[in-house]
Structure formats: structure tokens, C-alpha cells
C-alpha positions as CSV (number, residue, x, y, z in Angstrom):
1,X,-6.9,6.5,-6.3
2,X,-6.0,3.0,-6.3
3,X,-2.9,0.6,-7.0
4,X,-2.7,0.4,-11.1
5,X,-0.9,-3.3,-11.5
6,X,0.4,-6.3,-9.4
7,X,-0.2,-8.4,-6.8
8,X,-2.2,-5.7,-5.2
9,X,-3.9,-4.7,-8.2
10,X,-7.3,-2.5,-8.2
11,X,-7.1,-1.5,-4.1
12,X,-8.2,1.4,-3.4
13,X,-5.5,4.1,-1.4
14,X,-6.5,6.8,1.1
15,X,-5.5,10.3,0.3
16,X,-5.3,12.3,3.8
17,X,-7.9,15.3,4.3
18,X,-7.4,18.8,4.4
19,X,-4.3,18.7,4.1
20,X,-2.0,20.1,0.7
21,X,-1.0,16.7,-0.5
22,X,-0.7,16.5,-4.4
23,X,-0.9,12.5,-4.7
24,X,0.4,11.3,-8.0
25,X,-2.5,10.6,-10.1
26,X,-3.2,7.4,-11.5
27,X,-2.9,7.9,-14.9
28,X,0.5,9.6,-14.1
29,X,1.5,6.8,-11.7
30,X,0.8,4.4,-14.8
31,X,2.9,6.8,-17.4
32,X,6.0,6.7,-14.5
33,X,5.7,2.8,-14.1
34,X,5.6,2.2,-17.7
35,X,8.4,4.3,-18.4
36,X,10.7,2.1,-15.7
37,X,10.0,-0.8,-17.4
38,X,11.0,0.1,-21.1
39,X,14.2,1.5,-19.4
40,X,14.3,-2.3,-17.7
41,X,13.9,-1.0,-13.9
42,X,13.3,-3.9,-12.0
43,X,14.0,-2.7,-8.1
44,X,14.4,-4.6,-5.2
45,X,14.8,-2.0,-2.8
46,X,12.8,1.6,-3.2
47,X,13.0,4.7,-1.5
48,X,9.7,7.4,-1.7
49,X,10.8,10.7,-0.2
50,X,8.0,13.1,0.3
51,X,5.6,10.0,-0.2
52,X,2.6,12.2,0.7
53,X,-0.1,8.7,0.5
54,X,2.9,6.3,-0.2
55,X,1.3,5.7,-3.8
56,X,4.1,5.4,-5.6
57,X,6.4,3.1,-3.0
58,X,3.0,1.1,-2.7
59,X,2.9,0.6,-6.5
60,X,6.8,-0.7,-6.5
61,X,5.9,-3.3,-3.7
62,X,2.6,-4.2,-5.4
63,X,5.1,-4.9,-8.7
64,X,7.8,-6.7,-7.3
65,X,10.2,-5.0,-4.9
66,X,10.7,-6.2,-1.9
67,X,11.2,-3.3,0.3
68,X,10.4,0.0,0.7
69,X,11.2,2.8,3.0
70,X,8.4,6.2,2.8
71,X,9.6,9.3,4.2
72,X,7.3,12.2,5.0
73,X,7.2,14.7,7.9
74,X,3.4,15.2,8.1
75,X,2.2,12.6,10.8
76,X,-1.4,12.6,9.4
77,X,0.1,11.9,6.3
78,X,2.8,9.1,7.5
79,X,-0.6,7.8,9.1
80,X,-2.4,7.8,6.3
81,X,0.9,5.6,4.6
82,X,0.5,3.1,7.3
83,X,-3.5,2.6,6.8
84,X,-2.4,2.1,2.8
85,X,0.2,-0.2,3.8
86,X,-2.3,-2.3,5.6
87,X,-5.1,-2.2,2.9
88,X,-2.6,-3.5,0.1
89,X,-1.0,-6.4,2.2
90,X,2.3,-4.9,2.1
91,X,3.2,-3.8,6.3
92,X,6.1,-6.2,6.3
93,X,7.7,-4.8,3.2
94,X,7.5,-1.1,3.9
95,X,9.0,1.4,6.7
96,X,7.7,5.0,7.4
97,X,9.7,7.5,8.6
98,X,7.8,10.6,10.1
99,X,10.9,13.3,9.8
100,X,12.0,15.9,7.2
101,X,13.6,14.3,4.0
102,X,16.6,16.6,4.8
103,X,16.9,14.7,7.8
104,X,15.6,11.0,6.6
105,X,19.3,10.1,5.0
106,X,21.3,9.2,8.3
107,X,18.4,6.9,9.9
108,X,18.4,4.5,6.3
109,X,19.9,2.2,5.0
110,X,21.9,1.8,2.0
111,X,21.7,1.2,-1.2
112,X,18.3,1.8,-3.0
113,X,17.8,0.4,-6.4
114,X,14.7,3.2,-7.0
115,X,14.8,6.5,-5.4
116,X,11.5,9.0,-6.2
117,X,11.6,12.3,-5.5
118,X,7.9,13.8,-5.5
119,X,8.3,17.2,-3.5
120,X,5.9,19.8,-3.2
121,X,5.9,21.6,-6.7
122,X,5.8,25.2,-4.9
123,X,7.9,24.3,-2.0
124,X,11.6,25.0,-1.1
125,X,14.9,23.4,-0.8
126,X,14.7,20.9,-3.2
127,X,18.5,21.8,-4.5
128,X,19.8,20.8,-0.9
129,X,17.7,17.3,-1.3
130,X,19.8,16.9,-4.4
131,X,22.6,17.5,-2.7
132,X,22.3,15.4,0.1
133,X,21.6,13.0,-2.1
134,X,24.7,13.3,-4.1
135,X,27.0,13.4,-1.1
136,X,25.2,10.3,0.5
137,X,25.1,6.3,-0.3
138,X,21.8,5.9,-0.7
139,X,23.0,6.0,-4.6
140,X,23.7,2.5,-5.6
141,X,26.1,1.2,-8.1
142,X,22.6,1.1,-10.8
143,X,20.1,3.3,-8.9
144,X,17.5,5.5,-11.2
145,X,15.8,8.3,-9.4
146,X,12.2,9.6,-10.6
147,X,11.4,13.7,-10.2
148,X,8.2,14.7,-10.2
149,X,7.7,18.6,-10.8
150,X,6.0,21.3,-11.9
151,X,5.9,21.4,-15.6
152,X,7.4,25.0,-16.1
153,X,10.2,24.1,-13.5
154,X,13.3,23.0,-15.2
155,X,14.8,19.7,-13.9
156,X,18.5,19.5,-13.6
157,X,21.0,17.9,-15.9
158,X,22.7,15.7,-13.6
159,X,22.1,15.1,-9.6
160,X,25.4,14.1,-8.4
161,X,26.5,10.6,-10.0
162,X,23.0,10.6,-11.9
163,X,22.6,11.9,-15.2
164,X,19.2,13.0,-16.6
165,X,18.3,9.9,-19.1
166,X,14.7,11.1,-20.1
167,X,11.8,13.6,-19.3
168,X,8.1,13.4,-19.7
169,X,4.9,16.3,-19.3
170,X,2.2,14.9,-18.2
171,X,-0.4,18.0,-18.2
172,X,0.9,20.0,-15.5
173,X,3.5,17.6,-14.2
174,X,7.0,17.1,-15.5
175,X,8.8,13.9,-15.1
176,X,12.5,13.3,-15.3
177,X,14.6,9.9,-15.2
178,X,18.3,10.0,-14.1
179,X,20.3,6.7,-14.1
180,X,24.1,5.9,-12.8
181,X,25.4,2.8,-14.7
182,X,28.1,0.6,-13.1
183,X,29.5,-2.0,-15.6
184,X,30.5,-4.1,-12.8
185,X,27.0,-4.7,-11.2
186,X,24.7,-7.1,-12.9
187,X,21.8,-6.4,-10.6
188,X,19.9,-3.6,-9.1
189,X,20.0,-2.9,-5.7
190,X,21.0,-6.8,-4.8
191,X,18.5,-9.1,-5.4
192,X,18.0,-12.2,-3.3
193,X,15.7,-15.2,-3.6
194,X,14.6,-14.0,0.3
195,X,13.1,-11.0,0.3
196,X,13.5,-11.0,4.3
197,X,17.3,-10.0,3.5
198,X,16.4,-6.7,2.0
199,X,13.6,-6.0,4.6
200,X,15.8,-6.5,7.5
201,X,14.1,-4.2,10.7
202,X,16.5,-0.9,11.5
């Protein structure tokens, strides 16, 4: 496993051992990144929830964004998301949180331009992440959120203000994008000429 594109292009990522992590293959990582762009996703600020390795978060900073917060309640794992930080360069521009993502929403800060949602595909409680999500403000005014599931699991139609805009299988993992469009905002997520704005400690 390694980071597909960007500034940290072809560096290899450490997957934690023995433990039931599902990392986001690359090939799958490539299909989601591709995807954002055609749908002209260009984030400043990126949220991974159950980041697992941090692969996908990483692969944001590595293309452009200037900040990104991981959130995963296995310390080996959240361990494992610092090391990858460090090997790609990016420990400035990212922020683990070692708690439950149903507990992650009050200690960040929002908006985020790019939300992904990667839970465990036979796991639980998913439907109160959604709606945490829904009733919280981590949902900017242009925010697109990527869920990774199980391909025989059937992704919602709409998560709060997010409506499902597209779904891909990618052997046995579905993907689904869900966008909120707000006429008024010309940006995603704020961008900045310093990235140091958006990366501000907590």
C-alpha cells in the first residue's frame, strides 16, 4: 500500500498488524480519487472517520488539501496514522483523534470541504454516524462525503443535507458520493493562499 498521486507520490503506508483493519486498496483509492476530480472536488479541509491507516486523508493532503483531521478509536491504529503521517511529510497538516467517531464531532472543528466515511463493512451503528452527521456543522455550504461499504449493503438516498450524486462497485466494495450545493459559495471549504489558516492547532 502506498500513496497513488502528489507531492507524496509512490510512499509506501503502514497497515497495523493483527488487527481487523480493511485499508482501502489502492486500486480503489485511485477509482475514489478519480471520481472527486471529474465531479471537480478540490478540498482544502478533509475529514477521515474510521481512517483505519489514514490512507485516504493522507492521499487528500498528498493532492492538495491543506488539512486533515483522522478519527479512529484503535490506539494501535491512530499510532499507525501518526507513523504514516511522518513517512509522507504531512505531521503539520494532519490531526488524529484516538476516540469513537460517535464521539469525534464535538472536539472538531467546522466546516470540512471532504468528509469520508470508511466504517467497518460488518459493524454497527453506522445510521447514528449519519445522523450525527446531519444534525452537526461539520457539513459545509459545498461539502461531498465518500461511503465506503459492503457491496450488497444499500447506501442511503440522502444523509441529512446530502443527497446521493453517484455510486460505484468496485469488486466487493460499494462506493457512494453525496454532495450539498450552496449557490452562494464559490469555494469549498474556504480556501486561503496560507494553508496555516486552515491548520490552526485545537
Amino acid at each position: 500500500m502506498r500513496v497513488i498521486a502528489g507531492d507524496a507520490r509512490g510512499r509506501p503506508l503502514k497497515a497495523p498488524r493483527g488487527l481487523r483493519t480493511r485499508p482501502t486498496s489502492d486500486l480503489l483509492r485511485g477509482a475514489i480519487f478519480s471520481m472527486l476530480a471529474s465531479m471537480g472536488v478540490n478540498p482544502q479541509r478533509v475529514l477521515d472517520l474510521y481512517a483505519g491507516t489514514g490512507a485516504l486523508g493522507i492521499e487528500a493532503l498528498s493532492r492538495g488539501a491543506a488539512c486533515a483531521d483522522f478519527v479512529e478509536r484503535n490506539a494501535v491504529a491512530c499510532a499507525v496514522i501518526r507513523e504514516n503521517l511522518e513517512r509522507t511529510g504531512f505531521s503539520g497538516r494532519g490531526r488524529v483523534h484516538c476516540i469513537p467517531a460517535e464521539r469525534a464531532f464535538g472536539s472538531l472543528t467546522p466546516p470540512y470541504a471532504l468528509v469520508f466515511l470508511d466504517p467497518p463493512y460488518a459493524g454497527s451503528g453506522v445510521e447514528k454516524i449519519f445522523e450525527a452527521l446531519a444534525q452537526s456543522t461539520l457539513l459545509g455550504a459545498q461539502t461531498t462525503l465518500v461511503y465506503e461499504y459492503g457491496r450488497r449493503t444499500a447506501p442511503p438516498v440522502s444523509i441529512g443535507p446530502l443527497t446521493l450524486v453517484k455510486t460505484r462497485i468496485h469488486g466487493d466494495s460499494g462506493v457512494s458520493f453525496y454532495r450539498r450545493s450552496d449557490p452562494e459559495a464559490s469555494v469549498h471549504g474556504g480556501h486561503t493562499d496560507d494553508k496555516r489558516d486552515l491548520c490552526r492547532p485545537l
